[in-house]
C-alpha positions as CSV (number, residue, x, y, z in Angstrom):
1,X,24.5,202.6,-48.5
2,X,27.6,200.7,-48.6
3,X,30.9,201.7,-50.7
4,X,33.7,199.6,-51.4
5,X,36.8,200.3,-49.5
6,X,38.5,199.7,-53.3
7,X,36.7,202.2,-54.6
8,X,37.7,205.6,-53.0
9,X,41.8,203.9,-53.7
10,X,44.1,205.9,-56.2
11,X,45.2,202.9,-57.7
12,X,47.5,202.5,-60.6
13,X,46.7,200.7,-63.9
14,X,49.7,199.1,-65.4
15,X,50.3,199.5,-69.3
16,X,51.9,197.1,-71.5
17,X,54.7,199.2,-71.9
18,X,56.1,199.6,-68.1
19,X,54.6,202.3,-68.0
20,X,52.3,203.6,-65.2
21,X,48.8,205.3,-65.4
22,X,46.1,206.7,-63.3
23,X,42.4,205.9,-64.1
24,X,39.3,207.3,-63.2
25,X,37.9,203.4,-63.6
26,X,39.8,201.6,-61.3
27,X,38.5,199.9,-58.5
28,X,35.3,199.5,-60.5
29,X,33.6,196.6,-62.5
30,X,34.6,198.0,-66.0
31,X,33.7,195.7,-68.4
32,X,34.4,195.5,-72.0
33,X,31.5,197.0,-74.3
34,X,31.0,196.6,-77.7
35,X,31.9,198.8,-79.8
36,X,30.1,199.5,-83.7
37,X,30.9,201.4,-85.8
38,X,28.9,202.2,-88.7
39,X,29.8,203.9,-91.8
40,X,27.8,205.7,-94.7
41,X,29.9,205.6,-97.8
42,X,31.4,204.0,-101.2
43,X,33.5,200.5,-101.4
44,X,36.5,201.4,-99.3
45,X,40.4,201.7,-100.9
46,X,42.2,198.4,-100.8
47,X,44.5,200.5,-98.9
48,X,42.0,201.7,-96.5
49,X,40.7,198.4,-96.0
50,X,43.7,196.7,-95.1
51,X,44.6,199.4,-92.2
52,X,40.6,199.2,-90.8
53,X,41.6,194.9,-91.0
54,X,44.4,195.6,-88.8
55,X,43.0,197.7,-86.5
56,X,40.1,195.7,-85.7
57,X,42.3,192.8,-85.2
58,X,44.2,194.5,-82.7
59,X,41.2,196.3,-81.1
60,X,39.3,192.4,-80.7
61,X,42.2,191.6,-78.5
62,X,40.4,194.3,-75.8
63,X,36.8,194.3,-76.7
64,X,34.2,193.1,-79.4
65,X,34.4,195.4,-82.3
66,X,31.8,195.5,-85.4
67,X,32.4,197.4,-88.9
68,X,28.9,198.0,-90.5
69,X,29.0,199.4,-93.7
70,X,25.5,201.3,-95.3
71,X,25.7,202.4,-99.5
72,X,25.5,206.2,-99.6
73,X,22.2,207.4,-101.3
74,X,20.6,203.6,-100.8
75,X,17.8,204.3,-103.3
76,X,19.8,206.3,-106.1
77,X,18.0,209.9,-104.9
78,X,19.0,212.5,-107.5
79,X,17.9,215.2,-104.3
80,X,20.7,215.7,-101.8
81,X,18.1,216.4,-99.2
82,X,16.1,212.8,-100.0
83,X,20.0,211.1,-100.3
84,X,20.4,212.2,-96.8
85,X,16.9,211.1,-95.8
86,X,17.3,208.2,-97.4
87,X,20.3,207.5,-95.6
88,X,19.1,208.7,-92.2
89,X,16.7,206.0,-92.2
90,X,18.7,203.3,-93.1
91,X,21.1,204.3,-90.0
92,X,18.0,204.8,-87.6
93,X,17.1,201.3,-88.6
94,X,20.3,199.4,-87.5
95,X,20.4,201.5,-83.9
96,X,19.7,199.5,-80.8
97,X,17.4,201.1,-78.3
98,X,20.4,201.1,-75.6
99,X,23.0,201.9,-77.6
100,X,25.1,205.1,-76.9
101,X,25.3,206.8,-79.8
102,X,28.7,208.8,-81.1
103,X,27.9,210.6,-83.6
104,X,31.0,212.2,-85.8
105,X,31.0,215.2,-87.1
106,X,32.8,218.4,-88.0
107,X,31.1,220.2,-85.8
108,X,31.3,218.0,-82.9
109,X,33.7,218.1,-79.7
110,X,37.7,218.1,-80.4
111,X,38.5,214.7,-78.4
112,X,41.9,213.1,-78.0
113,X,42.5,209.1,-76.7
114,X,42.1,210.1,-72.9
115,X,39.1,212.1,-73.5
116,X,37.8,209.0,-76.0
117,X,38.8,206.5,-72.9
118,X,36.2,208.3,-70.5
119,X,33.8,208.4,-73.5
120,X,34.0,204.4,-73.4
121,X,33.9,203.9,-69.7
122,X,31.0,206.6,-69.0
123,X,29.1,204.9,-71.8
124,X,29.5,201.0,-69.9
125,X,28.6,202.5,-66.6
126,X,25.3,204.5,-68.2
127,X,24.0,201.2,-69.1
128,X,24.4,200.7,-72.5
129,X,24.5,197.8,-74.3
130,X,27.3,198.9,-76.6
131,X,29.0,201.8,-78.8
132,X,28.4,203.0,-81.8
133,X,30.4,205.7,-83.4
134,X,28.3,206.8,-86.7
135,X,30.6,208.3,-89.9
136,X,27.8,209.9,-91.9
137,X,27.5,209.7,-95.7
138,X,29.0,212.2,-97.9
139,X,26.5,215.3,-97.1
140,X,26.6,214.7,-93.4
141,X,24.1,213.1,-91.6
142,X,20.4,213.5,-91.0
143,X,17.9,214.9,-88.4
144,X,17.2,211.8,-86.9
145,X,20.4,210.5,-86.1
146,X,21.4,214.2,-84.8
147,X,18.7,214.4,-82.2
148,X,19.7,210.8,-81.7
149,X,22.9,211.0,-80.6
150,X,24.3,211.4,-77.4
151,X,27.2,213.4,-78.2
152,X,28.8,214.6,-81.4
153,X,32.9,214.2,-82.2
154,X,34.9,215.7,-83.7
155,X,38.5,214.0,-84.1
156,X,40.4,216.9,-86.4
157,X,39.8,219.8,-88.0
158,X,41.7,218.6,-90.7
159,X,40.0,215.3,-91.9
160,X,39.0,215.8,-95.0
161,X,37.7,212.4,-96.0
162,X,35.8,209.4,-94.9
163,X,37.8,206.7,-95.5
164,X,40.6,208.9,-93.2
165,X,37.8,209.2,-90.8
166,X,37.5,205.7,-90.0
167,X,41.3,205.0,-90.0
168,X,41.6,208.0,-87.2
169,X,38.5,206.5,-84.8
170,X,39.7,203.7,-85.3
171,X,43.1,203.9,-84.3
172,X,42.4,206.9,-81.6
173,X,39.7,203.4,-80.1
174,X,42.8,201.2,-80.4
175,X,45.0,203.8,-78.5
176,X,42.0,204.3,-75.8
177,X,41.7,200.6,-75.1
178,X,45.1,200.0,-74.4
179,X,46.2,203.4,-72.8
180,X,48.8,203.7,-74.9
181,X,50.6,207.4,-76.8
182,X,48.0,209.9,-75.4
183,X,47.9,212.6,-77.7
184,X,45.0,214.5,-80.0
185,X,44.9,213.7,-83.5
186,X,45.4,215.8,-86.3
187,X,45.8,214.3,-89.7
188,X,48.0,216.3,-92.2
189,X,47.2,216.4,-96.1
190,X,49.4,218.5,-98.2
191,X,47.1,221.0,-99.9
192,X,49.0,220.7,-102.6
193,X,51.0,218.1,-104.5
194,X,54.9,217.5,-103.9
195,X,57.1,218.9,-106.6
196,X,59.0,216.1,-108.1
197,X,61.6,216.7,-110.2
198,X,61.3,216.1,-114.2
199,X,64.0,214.1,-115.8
200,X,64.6,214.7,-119.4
């Protein structure tokens, strides 16, 4: 079998910022997969919204990049068990045979953007037609989609919401795609409010 003198070469991948850094992908054909990612859940915030908008604007500029949103409890299930159910069909329904599966979830692997970079490339060189990162409804997700999965993720301990969620994947992708401020995240929310002075 034949290798390519390029790829046993430590070469170095330049960043947009000057800066210079080593990856495990050079010297091989690393294309661009698609990435989903598909949400359980409520209308988002404006707020929200507007930072997902940006970030998917800015992640298109690397690779193609898909929001798909699914209504928690699709058929109005008064059951959390059948809301979950119910929900872990309609996400079963919308996953591609070939499609490596992140599933996250509070229990999952801590991963910061370098570990979340491999994630990518090992996924485009396993064969799969594309990405998707799943952000269950508000009970978690079902059985199907957890034997489903090909890994489970974590991205803090201290996310506390879905909406956040989303904002953290998707700027922890954005910071994976372009090499940029390696670091793990860990979102902070003040467990209680700020004390703001009263003025008579």
């Amino acid at each position: 079998m034949a290798v390519s003198p390029v790829a046993g070469l430590n070469s170095k991948l330049s960043l947009p910022s000057g800066k210079q850094q080593h990856s495990k992908f050079t010297g091989q054909s690393v294309r661009a997969i698609p990435i989903r990612i598909l949400t359980v859940g409520k209308n988002r915030s404006q707020g929200v919204q507007l930072i997902v908008d940006e970030y998917m604007k800015k992640l298109r500029n690397y690779c193609s990049v898909d929001d798909v949103r699914i209504k928690s409890n699709p058929k109005n299930a008064r059951d959390v068990v059948a809301q979950i159910e119910h929900e872990d069909i309609a996400v079963m329904g919308l996953i591609k045979p070939d499609e490596w599966v992140v599933m996250l979830d509070e229990r999952g692997h801590d991963v910061g953007s370098e570990q979340m970079a491999s994630l990518i490339g090992d996924a485009g060189n396993k064969g799969a037609s594309s990405l998707l990162f799943c952000i269950g409804g508000p009970y978690g997700h079902g059985r199907q989609l957890r034997e489903r999965a090909n890994i489970s993720v974590k991205l803090s301990s201290l996310v506390l919401n879905h909406e956040i969620a989303l904002v953290v994947l998707i700027e922890q992708l954005y910071r994976s795609e372009t090499g940029t401020n390696y670091y793990s995240f860990e979102v902070l929310v003040p467990l209680t409010p700020p004390l703001v002075p009263h003025l008579c």
